[in-house]
N, C-alpha and C positions, 0 to 999 in steps of 0.2 A: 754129644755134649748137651747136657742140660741149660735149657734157657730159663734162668731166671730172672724173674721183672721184679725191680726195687721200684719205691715210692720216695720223693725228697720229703724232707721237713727239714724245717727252721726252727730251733731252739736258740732263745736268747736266756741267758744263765746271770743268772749275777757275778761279780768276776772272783769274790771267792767260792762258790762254787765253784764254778770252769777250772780254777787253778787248785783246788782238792781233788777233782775227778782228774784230769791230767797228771798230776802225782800218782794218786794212786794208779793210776792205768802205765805210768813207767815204772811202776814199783812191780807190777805183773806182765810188763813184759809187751804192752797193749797199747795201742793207740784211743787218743782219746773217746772216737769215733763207736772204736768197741769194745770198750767200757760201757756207754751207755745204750749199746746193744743189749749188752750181758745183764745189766740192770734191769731193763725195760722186756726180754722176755724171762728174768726169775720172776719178778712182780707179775706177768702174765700167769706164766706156770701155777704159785701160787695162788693166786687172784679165782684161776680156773677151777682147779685142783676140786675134786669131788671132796666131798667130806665125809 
């Protein structure tokens, strides 16, 4: 079994945000949680992305 090691963080959202992102993340099916996984490594991916 693979051991993987997470890191916390605390995001404080404005509360319409929080309540766009949890929409949309029960619209696909997601917790809010990872939603802004999914977010935060496209913007990596892209971010990195050779050019």
């Amino acid at each position: 079994m693979e051991n993987k090691k997470y890191a916390f963080v605390t995001l404080r959202l404005p509360e319409e945000l929080k309540t766009k992102l949890q929409l949309e993340a029960k619209n696909k099916g997601y917790t809010i949680k990872d939603e802004i996984i999914f977010i935060f490594w496209e913007y990596f991916l892209k971010a990195t992305a050779p050019e």
